[in-house]
C-alpha positions as CSV (number, residue, x, y, z in Angstrom):
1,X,239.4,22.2,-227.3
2,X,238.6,21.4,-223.6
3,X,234.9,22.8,-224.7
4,X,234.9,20.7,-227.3
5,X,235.6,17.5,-225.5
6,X,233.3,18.3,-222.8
7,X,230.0,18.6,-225.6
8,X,231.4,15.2,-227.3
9,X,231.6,13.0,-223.1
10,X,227.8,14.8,-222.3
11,X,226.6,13.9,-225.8
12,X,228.6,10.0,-225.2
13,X,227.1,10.1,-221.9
14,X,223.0,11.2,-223.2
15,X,223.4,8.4,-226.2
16,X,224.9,5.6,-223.8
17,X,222.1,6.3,-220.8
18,X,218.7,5.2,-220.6
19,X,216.2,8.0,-220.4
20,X,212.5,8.3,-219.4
21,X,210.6,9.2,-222.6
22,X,207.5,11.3,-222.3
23,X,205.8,8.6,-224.5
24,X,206.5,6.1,-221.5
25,X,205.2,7.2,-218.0
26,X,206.8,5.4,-215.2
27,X,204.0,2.7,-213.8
28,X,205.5,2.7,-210.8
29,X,205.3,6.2,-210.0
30,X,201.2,5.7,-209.8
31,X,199.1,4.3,-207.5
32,X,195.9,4.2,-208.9
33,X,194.4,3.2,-212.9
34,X,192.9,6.9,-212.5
35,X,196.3,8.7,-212.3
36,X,198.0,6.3,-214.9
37,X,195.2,7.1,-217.6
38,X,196.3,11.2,-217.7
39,X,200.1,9.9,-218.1
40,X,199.2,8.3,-221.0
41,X,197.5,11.4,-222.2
42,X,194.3,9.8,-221.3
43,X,190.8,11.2,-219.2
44,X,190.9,9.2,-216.3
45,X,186.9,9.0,-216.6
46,X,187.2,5.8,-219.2
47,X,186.8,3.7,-216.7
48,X,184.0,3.3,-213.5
49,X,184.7,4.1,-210.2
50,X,184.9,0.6,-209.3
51,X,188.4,-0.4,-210.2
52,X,189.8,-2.6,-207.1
53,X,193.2,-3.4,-208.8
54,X,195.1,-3.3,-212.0
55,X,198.5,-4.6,-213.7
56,X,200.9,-3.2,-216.1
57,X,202.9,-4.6,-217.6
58,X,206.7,-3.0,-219.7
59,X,204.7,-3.5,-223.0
60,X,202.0,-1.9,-222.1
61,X,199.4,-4.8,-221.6
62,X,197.3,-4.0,-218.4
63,X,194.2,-6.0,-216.6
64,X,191.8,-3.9,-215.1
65,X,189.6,-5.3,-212.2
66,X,186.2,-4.0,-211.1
67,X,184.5,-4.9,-208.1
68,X,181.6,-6.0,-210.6
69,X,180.3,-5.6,-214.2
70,X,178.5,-2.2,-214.7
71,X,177.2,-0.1,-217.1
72,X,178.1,3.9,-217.1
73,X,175.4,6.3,-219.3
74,X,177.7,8.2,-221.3
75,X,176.4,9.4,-224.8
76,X,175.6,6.1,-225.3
77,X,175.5,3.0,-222.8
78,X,178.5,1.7,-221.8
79,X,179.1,-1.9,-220.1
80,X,182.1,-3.0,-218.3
81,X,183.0,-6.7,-217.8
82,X,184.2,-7.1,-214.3
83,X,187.9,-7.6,-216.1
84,X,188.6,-5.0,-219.0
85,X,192.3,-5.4,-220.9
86,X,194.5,-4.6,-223.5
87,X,197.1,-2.5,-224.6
88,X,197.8,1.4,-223.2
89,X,200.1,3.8,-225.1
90,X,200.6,7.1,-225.3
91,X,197.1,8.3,-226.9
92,X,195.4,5.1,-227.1
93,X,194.3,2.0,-225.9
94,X,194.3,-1.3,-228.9
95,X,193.6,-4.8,-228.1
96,X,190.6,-3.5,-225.8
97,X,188.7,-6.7,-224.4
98,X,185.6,-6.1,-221.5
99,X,183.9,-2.6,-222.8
100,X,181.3,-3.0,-225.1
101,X,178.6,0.2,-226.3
102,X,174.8,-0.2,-227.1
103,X,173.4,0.5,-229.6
104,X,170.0,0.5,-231.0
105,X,168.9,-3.2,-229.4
106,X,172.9,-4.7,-229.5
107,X,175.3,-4.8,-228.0
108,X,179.0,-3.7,-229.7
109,X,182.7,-4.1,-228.4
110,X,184.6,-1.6,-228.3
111,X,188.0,-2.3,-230.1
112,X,189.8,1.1,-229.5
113,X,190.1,4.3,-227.7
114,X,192.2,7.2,-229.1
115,X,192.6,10.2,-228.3
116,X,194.2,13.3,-230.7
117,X,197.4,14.5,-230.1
118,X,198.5,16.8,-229.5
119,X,195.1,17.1,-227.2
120,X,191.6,18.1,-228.6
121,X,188.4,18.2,-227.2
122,X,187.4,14.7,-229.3
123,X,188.0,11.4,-227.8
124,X,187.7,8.5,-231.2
125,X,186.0,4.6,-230.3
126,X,186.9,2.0,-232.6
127,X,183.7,0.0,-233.0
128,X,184.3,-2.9,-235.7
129,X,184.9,-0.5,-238.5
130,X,183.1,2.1,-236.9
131,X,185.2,5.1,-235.2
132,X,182.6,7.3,-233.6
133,X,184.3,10.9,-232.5
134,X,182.6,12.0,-228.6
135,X,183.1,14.8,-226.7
136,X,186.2,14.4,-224.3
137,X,184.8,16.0,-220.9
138,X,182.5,13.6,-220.6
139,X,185.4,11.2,-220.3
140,X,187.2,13.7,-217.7
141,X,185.3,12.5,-214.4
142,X,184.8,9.1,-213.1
143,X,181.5,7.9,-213.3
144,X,179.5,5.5,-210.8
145,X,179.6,2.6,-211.3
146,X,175.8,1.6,-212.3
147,X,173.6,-1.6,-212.8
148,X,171.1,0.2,-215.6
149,X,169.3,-3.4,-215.4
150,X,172.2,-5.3,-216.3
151,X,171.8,-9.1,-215.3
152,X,173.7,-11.6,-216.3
153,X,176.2,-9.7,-218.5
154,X,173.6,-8.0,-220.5
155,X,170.9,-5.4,-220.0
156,X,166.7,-6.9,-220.0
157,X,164.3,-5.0,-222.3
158,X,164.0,-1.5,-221.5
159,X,161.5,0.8,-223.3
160,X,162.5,4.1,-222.2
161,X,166.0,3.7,-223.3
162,X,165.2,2.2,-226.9
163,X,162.8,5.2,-227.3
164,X,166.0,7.2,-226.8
165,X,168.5,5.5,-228.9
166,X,165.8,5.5,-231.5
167,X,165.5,9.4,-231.3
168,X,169.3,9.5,-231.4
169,X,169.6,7.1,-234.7
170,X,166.7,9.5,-236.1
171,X,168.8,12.7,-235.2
172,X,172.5,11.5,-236.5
């Protein structure tokens, strides 16, 4: 009996207590965007090396600040507004504002970021309509933060890398 009432007051006691799920990491507990991206079962490579700041909030909106906007050479080009937000949770990022992809001659936002789970070596962008699977250690690293002749929010002409994008379209 005593057995019994000690299982029913620990089971009372785990139902009537908050508890840290692993699908929420504590914010607190990190001190840097790089070490929160891995709690969220993220590469902490998403984003350039020049994050000065960021906020979190409990529903998982966050602001990300770079020093500047940037571009990082990834599979494709990638460009990064000097603020980048949205929502982080477990797996995946929605609500993404400030990353956009190029592509071809244009220039694309980038509405999503997933990852599998449990953990694969694919990381899925949500382009429009569009989710294009990459390779995840790409993402593992952070990157430079680079210029790649972006001015004024946007990249100038650049022959080299539309004669590379055009061999990529050809071999997809």
């Amino acid at each position: 009996m005593a057995l019994y009432l000690l299982s029913l007051t620990l089971l009372l006691l785990l139902l009537t207590t908050p508890t840290l799920s692993l699908f929420e990491p504590d914010p607190d507990s990190t001190s840097t965007v790089y070490e929160l991206l891995p709690k969220y079962g993220l590469p902490s490579g998403l984003l350039p090396d020049s994050v000065t700041n960021f906020t979190l909030s409990d529903d998982g909106r966050f602001v990300v600040y770079l020093s500047k906007p940037c571009t990082v050479e990834f599979d494709y080009l990638v460009y990064y507004d000097k603020t980048v937000s949205g929502r982080i949770g477990y797996g995946s990022i929605t609500e993404l504002e400030g990353i956009e992809v190029k592509r071809l001659f244009l220039w694309f936002d980038v509405d999503e970021i997933k990852v599998d789970l449990p953990p694969s070596d694919s990381i899925y962008f949500k382009v429009g309509f569009i989710n294009k699977k990459l390779d995840i250690d790409q993402f593992k690293t952070v990157h430079l933060c680079g210029d790649n002749g972006v001015s004024c929010g946007k990249s100038f002409l650049q022959i080299p890398a539309m004669m590379k994008e055009a061999e990529m379209l050809i071999t997809e």
